[in-house]
VODOTOR-598822 format. One record per atom (N, C-alpha, C, O, CB): x, y, z; residue in one letter. Coordinates in pm, whole numbers, plus 50000, padded with zeros to 5 digits. Glycine has a CB too. Layout:
N
XYZA...
REM end
This chain:
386
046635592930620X047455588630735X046795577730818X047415568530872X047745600430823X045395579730824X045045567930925X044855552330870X044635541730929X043665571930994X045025556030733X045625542630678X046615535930665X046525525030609X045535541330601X047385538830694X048785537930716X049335535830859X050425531530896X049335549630666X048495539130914X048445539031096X047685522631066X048445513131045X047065555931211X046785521331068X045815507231052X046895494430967X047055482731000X044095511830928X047525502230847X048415491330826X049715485230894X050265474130891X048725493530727X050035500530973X050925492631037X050575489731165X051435486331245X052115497531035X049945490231181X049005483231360X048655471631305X048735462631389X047225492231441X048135466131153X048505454831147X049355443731130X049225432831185X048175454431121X050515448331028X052105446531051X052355439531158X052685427931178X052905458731068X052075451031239X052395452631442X052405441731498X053405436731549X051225460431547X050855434631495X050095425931545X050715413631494X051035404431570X048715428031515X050935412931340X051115401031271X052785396031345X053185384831376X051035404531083X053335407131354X054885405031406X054975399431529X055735390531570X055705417731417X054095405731587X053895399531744X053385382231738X053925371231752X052445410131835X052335386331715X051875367231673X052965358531635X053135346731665X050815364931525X053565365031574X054905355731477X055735352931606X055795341131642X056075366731328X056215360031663X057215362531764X056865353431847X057675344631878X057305375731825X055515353731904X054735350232021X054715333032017X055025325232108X053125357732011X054195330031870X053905322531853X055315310531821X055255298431845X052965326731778X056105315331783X057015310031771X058395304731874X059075294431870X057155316131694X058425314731950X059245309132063X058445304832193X058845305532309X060275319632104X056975299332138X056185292832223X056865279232144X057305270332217X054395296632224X056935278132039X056905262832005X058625261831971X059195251531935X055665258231852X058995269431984X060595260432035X060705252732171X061355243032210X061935271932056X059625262832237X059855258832386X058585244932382X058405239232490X059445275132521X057955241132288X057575227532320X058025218632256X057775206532265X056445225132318X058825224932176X059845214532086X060905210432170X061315199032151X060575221331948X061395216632251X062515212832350X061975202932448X062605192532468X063095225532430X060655205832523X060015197832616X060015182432517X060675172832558X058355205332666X059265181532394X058735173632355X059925162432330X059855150532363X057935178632257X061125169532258X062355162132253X062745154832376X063235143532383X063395170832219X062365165232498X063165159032648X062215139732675X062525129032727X062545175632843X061145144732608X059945135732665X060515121032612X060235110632671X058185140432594X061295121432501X061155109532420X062335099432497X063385103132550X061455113132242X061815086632485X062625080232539X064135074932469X064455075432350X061825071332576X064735071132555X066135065732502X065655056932443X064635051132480X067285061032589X066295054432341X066225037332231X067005025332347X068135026232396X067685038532023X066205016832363X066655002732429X068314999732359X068774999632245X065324988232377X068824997532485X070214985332419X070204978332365X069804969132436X070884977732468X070434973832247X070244962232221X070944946032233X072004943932292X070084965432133X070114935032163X070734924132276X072294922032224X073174917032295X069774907032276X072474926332100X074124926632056X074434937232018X073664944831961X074624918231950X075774940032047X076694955032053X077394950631943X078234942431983X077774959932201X077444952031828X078464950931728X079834958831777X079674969131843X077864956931589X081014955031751X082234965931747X081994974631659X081264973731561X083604961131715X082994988431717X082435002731672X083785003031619X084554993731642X081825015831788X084155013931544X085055026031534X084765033231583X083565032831614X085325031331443X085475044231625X085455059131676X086375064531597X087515059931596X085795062131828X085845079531483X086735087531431X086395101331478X085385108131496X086785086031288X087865102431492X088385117531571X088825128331514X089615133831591X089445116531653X088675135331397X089485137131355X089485153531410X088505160931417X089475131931224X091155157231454X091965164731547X092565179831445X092865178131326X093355152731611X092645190531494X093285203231443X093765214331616X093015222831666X091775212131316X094815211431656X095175220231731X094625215031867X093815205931848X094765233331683X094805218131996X094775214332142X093905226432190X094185235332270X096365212832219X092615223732105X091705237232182X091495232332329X091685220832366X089935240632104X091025243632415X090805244432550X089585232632591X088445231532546X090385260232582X090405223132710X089335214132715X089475199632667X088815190232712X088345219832645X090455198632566X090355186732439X090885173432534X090335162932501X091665190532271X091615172632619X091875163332717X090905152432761X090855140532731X092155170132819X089835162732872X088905157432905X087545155932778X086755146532778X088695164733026X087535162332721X086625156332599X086865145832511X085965141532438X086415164932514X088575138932510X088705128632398X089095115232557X089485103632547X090395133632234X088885120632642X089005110132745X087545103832779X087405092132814X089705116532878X086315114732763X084625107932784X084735095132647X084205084332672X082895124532739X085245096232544X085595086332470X086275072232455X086275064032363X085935091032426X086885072532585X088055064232627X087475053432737X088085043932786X089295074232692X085895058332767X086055057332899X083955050932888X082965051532961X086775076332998X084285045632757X082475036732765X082505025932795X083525019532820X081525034432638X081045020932798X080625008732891X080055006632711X079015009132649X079305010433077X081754998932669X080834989432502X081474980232527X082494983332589X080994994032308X081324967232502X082684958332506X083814958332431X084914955232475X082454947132490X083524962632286X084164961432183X084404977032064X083684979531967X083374949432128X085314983432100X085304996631969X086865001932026X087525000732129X083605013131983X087025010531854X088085014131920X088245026731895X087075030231884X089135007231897X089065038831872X089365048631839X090125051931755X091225046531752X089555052431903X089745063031649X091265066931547X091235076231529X090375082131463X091645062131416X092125080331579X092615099731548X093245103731431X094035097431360X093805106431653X092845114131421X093955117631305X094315134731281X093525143731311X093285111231148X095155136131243X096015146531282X096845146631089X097335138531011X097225140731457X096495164131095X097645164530988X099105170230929X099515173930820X097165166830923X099615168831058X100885174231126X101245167831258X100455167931352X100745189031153X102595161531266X102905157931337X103485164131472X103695158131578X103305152631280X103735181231435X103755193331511X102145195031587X101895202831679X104175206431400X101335187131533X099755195631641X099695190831731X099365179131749X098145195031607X100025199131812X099885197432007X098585184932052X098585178632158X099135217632095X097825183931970X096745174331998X097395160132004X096855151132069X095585175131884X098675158231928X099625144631940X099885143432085X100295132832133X101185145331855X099715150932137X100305149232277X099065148732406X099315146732525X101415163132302X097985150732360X096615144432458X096705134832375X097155126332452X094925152232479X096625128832261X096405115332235X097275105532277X096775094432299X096295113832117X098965107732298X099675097632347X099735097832522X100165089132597X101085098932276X099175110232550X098475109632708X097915096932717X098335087532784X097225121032743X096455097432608X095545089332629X095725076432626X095265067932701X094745091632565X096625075032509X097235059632521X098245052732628X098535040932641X097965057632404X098635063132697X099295058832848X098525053032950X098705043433025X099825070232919X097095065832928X096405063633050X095235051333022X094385047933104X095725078433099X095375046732910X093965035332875X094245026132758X093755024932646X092425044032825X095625017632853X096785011932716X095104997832664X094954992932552X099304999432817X094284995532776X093584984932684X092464989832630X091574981732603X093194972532750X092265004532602X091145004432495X092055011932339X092525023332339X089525016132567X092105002432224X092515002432112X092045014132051X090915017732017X092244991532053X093735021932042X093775032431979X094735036931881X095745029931893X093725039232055X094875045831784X095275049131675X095685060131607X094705064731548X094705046131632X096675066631587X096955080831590X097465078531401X098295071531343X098405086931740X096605087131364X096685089131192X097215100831180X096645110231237X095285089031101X098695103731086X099625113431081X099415116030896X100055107930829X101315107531153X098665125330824X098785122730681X098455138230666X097745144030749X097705110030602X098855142830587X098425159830558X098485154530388X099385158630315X099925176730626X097395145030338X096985146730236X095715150830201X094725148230269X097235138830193X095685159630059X094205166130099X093415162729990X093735164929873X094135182930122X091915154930044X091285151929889X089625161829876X088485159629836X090905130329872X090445174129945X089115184829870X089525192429943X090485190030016X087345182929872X088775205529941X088575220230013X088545215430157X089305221230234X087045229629967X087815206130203X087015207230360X087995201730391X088305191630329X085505200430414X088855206830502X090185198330586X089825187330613X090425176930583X090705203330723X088065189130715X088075177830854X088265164530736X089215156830726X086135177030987X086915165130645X086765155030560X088095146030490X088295134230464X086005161430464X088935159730477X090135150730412X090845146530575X091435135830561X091455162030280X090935150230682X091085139930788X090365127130798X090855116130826X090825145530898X089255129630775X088215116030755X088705107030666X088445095230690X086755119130698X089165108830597X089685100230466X090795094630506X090805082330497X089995108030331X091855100330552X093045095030584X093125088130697X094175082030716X093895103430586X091925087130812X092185079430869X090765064630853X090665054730925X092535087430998X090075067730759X089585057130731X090055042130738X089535033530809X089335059730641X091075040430656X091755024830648X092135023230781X092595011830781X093155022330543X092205026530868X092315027230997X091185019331107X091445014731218X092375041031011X089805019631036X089045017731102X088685001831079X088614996830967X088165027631084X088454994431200X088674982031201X087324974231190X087304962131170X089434979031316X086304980931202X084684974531213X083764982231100X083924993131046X083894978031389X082774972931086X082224981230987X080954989931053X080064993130974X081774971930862X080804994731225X080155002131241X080975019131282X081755023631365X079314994931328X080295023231178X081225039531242X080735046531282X079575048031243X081905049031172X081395057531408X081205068131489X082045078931462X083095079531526X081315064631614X081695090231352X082455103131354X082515114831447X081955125231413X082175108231258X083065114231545X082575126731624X083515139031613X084735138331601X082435123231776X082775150731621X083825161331627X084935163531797X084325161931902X082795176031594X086165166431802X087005167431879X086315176932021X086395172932137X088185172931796X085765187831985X084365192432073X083975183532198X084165185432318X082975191631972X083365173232130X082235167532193X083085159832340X084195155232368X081345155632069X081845161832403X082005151832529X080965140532587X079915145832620X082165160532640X080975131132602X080005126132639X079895112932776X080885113132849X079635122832515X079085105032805X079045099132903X079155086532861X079095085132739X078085101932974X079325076432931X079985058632962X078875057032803X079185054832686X079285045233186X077505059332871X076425053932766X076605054832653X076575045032579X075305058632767X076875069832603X076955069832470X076775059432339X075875057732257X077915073632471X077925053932358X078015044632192X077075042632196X076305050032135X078785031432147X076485028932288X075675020032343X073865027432262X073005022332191X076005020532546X073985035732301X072515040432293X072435051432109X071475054432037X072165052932480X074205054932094X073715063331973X073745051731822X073275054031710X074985078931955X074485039331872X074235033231795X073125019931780X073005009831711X075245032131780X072605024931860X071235008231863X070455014031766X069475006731753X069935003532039X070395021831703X069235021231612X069355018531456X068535019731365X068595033631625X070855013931457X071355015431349X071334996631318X071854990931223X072865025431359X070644991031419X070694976331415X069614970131306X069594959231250X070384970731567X068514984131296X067604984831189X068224986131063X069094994831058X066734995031206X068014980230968X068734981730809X067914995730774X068425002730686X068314966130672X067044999030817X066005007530760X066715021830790X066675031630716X064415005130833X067165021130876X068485034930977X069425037230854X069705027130790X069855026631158X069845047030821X070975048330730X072325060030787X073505060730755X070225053630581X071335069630899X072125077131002X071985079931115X070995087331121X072325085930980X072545077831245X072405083631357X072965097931392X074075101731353X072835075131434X072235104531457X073145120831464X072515127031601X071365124531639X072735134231301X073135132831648X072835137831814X072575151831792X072835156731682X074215135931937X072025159931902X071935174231923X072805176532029X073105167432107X070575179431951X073385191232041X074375194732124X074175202732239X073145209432243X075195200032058X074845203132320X074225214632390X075825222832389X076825215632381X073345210232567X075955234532396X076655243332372X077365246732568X076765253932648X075605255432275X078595239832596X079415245632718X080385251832709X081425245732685X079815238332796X080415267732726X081665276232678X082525276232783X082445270432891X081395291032638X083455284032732X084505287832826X084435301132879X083475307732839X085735286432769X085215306532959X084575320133072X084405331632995X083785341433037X085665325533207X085055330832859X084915342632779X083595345932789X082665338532822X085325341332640X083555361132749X082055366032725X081585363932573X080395364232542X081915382532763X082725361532470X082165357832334X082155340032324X081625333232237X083245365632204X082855335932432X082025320132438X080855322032459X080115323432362X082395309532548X080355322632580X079215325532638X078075331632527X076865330432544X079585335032753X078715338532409X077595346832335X077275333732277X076205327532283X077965361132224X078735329332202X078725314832111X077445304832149X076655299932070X080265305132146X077465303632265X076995292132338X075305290932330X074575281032325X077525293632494X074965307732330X073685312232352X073145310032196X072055304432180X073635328232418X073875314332090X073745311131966X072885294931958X071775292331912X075285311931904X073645288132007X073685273631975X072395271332065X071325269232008X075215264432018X072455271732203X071475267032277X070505273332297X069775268132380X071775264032372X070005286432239X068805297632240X068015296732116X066795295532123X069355313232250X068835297531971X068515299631887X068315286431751X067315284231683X069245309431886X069725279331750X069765269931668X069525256931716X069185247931638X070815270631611X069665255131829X069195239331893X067875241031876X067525235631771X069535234832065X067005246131933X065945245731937X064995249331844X063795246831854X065845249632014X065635256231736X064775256631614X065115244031523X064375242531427X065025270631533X066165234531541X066135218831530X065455210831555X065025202631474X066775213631572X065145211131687X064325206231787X062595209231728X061835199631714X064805214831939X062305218431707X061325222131615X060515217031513X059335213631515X061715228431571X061485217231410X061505212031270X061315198631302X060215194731262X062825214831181X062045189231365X062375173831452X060895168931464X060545158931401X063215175531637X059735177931569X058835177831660X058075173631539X057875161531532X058505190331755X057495182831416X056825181731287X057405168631186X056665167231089X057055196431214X058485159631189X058915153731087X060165149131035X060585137931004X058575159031026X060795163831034X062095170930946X063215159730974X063425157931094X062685188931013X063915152330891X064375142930903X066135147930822X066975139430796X063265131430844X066275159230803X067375167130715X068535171030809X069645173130760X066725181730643X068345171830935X069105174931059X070305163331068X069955152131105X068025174631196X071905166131033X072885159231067X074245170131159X074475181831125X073305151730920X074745165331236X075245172531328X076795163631312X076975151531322X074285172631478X077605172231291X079385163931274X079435162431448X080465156231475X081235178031183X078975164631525X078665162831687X078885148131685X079645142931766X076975167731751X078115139731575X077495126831576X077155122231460X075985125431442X076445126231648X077625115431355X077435108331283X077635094131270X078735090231232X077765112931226X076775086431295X077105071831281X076055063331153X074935066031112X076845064831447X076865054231124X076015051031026X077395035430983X078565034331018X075615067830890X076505025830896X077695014530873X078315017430759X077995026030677X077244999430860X079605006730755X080225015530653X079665008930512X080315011530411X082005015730666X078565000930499X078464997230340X077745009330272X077905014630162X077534982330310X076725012530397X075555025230359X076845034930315X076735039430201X074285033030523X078325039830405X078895047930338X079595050330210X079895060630148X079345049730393X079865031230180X080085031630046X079265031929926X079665033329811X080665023830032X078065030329965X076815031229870X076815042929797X076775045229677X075495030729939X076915053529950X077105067029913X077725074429784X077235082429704X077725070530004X079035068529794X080195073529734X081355077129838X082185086029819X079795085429653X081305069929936X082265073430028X082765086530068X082635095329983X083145068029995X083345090030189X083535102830233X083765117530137X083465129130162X084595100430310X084615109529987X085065115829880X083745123829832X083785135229787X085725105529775X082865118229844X081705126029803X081215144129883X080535152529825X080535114129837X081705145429996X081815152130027X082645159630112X082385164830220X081235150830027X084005159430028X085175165230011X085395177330007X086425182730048X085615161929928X084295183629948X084105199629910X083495204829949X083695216229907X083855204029817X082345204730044X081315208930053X081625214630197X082215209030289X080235199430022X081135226430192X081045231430301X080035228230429X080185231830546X080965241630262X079065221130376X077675214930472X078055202930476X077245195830417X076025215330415X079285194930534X079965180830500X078155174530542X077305170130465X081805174230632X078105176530691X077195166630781X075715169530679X074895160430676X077035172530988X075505178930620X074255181430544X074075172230442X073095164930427X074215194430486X075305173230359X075155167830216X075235150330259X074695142130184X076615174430094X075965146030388X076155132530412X074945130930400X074595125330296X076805127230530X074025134430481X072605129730564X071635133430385X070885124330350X072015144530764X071695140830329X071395144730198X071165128230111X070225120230110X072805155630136X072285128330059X073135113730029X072105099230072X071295092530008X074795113630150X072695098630238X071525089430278X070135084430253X069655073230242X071365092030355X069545099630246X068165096430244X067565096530069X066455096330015X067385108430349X068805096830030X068525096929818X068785082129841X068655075929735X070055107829661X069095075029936X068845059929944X067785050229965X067635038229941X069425056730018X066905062030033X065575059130045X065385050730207X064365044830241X065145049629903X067015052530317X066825054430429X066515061330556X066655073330532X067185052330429X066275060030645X065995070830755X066995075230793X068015068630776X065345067530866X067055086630850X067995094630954X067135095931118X065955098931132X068315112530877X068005093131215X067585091131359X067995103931440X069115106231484X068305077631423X066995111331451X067995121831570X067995114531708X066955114231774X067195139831606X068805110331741X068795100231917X068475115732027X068685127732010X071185089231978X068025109132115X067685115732221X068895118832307X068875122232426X066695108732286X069885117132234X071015118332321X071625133232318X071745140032217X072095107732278X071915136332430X072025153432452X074525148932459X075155142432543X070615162532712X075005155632342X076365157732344X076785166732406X075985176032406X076855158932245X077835169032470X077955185332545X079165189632403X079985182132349X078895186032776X078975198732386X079975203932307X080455218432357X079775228032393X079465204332165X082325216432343X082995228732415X082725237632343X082365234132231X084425229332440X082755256132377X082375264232293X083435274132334X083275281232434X080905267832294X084905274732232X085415286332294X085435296032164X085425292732046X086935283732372X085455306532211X085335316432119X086555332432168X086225343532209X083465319632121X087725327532144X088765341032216X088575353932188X089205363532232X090225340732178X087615354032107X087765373332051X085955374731980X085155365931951X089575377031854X085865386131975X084785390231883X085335389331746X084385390031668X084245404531911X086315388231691X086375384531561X086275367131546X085755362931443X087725390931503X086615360431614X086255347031628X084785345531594X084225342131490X086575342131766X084325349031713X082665348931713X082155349331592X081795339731524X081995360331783X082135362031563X081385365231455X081685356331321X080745352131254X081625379631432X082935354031290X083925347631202X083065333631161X082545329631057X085525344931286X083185329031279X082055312631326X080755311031242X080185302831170X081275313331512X080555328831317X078655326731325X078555332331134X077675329431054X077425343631496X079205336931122X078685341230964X079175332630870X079035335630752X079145355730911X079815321030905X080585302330854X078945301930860X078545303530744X081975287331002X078045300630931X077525289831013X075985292130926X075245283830874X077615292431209X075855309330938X075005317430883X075165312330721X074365303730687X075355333230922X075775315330657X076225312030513X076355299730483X076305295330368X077375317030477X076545292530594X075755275430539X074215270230541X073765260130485X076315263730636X073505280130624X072435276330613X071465289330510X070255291230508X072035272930764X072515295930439X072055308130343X072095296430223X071305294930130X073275324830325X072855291530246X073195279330083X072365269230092X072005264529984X074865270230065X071905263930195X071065252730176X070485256330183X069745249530111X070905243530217X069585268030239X067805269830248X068285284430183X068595294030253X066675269530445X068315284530034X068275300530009X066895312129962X066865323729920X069275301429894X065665299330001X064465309229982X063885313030132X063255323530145X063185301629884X064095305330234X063835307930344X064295317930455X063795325730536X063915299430370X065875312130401X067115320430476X066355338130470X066145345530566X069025318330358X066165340130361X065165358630319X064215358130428X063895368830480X063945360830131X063705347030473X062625350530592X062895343830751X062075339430832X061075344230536X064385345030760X064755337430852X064485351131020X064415348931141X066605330930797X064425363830940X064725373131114X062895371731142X062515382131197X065595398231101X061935363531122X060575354931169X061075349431314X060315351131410X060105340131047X062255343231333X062655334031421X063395340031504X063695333231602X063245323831372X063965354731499X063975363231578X063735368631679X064255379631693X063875366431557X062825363231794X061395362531841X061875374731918X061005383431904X060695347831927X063055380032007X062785389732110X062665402931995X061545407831982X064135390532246X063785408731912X063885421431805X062415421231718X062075432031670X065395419131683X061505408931696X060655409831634X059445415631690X058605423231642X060575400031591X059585408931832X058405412831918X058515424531935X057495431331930X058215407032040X059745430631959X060135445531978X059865454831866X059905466931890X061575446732006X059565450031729X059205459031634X058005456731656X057405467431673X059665458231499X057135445331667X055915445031669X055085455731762X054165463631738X055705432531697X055555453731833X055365463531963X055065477331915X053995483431915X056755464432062X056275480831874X056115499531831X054775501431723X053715507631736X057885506931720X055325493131612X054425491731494X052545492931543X051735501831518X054885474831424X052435481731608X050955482831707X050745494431778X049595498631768X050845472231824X051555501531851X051505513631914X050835522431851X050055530631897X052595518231940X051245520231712X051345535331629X049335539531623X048855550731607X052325531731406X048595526631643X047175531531636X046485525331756X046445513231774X046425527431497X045975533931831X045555523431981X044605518331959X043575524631980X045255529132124X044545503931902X043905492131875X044525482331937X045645477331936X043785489431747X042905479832025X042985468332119X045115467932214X045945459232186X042485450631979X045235473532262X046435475832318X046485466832456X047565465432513X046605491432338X045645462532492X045705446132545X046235433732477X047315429032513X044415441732565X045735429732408X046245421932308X047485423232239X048095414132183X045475422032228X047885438432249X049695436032155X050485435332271X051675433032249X050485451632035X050005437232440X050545437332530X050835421632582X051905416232612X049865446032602X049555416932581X049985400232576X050305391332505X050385379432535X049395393932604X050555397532377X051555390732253X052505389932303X052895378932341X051855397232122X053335402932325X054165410032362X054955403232470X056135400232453X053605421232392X054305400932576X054905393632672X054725382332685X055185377332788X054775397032767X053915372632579X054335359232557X055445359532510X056295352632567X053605351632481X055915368332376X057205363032335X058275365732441X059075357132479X057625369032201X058245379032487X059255377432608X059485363332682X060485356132683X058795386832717X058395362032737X058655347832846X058925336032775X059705328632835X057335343432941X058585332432683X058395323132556X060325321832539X060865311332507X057245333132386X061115335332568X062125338032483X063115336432621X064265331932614X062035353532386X062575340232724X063385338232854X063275322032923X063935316533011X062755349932968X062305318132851X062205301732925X063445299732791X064605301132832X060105288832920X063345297732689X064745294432597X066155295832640X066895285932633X064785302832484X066485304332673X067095312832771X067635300132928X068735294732943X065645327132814X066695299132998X066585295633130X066685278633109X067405271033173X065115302133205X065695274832991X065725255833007X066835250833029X067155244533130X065325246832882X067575253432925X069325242732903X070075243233029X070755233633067X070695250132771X069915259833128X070965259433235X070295250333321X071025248833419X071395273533306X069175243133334X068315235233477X069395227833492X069805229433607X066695225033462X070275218033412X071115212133451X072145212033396X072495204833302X070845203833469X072955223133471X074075230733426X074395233633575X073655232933674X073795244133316X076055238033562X076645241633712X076565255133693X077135260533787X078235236333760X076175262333622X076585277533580X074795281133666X073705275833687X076945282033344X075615294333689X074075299333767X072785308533669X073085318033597X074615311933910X071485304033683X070595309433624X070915320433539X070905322433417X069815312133703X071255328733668X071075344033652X072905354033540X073065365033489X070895350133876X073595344133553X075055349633508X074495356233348X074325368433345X076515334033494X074325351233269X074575357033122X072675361633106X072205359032996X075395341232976X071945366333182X071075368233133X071005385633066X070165387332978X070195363033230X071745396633104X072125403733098X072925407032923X073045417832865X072625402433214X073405391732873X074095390632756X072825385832647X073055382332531X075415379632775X071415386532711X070385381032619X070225393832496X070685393632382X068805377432714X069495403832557X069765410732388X070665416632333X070275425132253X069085419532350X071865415432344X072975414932296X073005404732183X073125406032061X073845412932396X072835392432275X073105381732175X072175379532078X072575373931976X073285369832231X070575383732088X069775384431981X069735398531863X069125398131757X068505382532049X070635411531919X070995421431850X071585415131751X071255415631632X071705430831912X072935406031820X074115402431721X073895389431620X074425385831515X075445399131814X072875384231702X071585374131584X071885381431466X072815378431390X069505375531617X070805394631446X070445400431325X071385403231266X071285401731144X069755410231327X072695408131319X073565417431270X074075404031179X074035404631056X074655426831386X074425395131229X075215382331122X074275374931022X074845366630951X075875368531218X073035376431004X072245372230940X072195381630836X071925376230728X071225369231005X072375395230828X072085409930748X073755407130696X074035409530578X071595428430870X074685402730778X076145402730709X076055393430641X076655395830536X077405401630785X075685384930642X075455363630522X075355371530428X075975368930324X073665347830529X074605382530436X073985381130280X074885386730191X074625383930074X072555388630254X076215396430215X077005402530137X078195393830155X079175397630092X077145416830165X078395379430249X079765376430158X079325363030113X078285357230145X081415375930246X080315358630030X080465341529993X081955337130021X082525328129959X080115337729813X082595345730136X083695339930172X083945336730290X083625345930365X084505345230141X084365328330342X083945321530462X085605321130545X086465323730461X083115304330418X086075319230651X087405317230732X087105306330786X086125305330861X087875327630837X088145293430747X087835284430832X089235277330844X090095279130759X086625276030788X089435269030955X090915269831016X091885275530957X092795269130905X091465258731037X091795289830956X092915294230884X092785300130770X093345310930747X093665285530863X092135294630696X092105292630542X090715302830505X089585301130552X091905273630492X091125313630406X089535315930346X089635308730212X090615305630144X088995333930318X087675306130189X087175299830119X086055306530042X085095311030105X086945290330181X086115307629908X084695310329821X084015300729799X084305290329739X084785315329692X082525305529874X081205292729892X080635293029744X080695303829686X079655297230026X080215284829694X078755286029541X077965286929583X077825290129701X078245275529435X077205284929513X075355283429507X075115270229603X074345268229697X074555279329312X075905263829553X075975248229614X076535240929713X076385229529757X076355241829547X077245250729738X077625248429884X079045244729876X079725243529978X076745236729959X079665242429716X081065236629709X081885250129709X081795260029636X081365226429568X082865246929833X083905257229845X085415253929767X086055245229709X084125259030005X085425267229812X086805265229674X087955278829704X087645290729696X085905268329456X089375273229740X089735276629804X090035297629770X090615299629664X090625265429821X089855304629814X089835319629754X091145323429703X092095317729757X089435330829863X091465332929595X092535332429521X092815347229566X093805353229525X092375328229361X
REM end
């Protein structure tokens, strides 16, 4: 028995370290990201495109396709696209064209489909649409400020650039499974981006933000190339760098809306989201509850208990990862209108329901997405479920 006590007091320890150690360095991966400067304007603004492509009048979509309407570029324009002429989203877009008849815009009506992934086959159909050869894909989500274009596309003035792509920050709506949504994004997955970023990792593409010109996209194989794929923004940025170009994460922070109406939503999302990153990283994904940091520290904890060795030390493991896990927690709201203290109460909840969707990835390969279920491969190509 007292070997078994010693092994798992070391377990204990090792879990803690892990824990400790790890949501120490999200939290300097976030600082380190904040540190970096904006990329300079540069002395010429090429004309842009802006692609939109639209599914339904989620909560919010007004003022998020109006931060678009409303930059300091001289020259870009916008193209929506829609694949039904019934989606309520036709009707913030001909808003928009009332309210901002001189910035050039474009409403794409086609419900043709050239693969599994809807958005992509929106992407496609409103391609011929786009009038410049610099493009901006953003998801309908996003919101952003005057600056934007200006700064997400200067780096792309380099031939050496092959993608620009932003990080998000997650703003829900009053729901309490927004709010979980949100914590997902800005607790757990931003910042383990942010991370990877800090060391190198150049694999990070976000449908938040994709820009890139369009010859690099025809080099590619054009949008058609990833038609099917359930990791569209992965396999793009994939693609790119088999070109032997860079990918740019800009320092530019997107706000992205987060509504989530139900706990079947939620979860629905998070195990999409879970099962895309089970397919692209499928030896890691097995060691992904490492990144776990509060449930880990919390096993670590007991595990160390079990033999009273050095019980100082699993105590200040222990409460590094706590604080380590509550500054994660606390950074993103500094400048936020929402108060400190509102969802802190929803923290281990939301790292309970971490595990629980990470332990669910692993038993399906069928995914819900607008509507539609889908059987994932090995490879990430979905295909629609029979």
């Amino acid at each position: 028995m007292p070997t078994i006590h010693r092994l798992m007091t070391v377990v204990g320890f090792a879990a803690l370290l892990f824990a400790a150690g790890y949501a120490s360095l999200n939290v300097i991966g976030i600082l380190f990201w904040r540190a970096r400067r904006r990329p300079r304007q540069g002395e010429t603004l090429p004309p842009v495109s802006v692609l939109k492509p639209l599914c339904g009048a989620e909560p919010g979509l007004y003022e998020q396709l109006r931060s678009f309407c409303t930059q300091d570029y001289p020259q870009y324009q916008i193209v929506f696209g829609v694949r039904d002429r019934s989606d309520p989203a036709c009707n913030v877009v001909a808003r928009l064209m009332e309210e901002f008849p001189a910035v050039p815009m474009e409403l794409v009506v086609n419900s043709q489909l050239h693969g599994t992934n809807y958005k992509v086959s929106n992407l496609i159909n409103m391609l011929p649409g786009a009038q410049h050869d610099l493009l901006v894909m953003a998801d309908s989500d996003a919101s952003v400020g005057s600056d934007y274009l200006s700064l997400v596309t200067a780096p792309l003035a380099d031939r050496r650039v092959g993608l620009v792509t932003c990080v998000y920050r997650g703003v829900p709506t009053p729901t309490i499974w927004s709010r979980l949504g949100a914590m997902y994004i800005n607790e757990w997955y931003v910042p383990s981006v942010l991370l990877t970023s800090m060391f190198g990792y150049q694999g990070y593409v976000s449908g938040q933000t994709v820009g890139m010109r369009r010859d690099t996209l025809e080099v590619i194989g054009g949008l058609s190339a990833i038609a099917n794929d359930l990791a569209d923004d992965y396999r793009i940025g994939e693609l790119v760098r088999n070109l032997g170009l860079n990918i740019v994460l800009s320092p530019y922070l997107v706000r992205g809306a987060h509504h989530e109406p139900c706990v079947e939503s939620l979860t629905s999302h998070e195990v999409r989201w879970m099962s895309t990153i089970r397919v692209l990283r499928p030896l890691s994904f097995r060691w992904m509850f490492l990144t776990f940091s509060l449930p880990l520290a919390c096993i670590g904890a007991a595990l160390a208990n079990a033999e009273a060795w050095d019980p100082g030390a699993a105590k200040a493991l222990f409460w590094t990862a706590v604080m380590a896990r509550l500054a994660l927690h606390f950074i993103h709201r500094l400048r936020d209108g929402r108060s400190l203290l509102a969802d802190l109460w929803l923290l281990p909840v939301r790292d309970m329901l971490l595990c629980w969707v990470w332990l669910r990835s692993f038993f399906t390969s069928r995914i819900i997405w607008r509507g539609g279920e889908f059987d994932v491969d090995a490879r990430g190509v979905m295909r629609r479920a029979s």
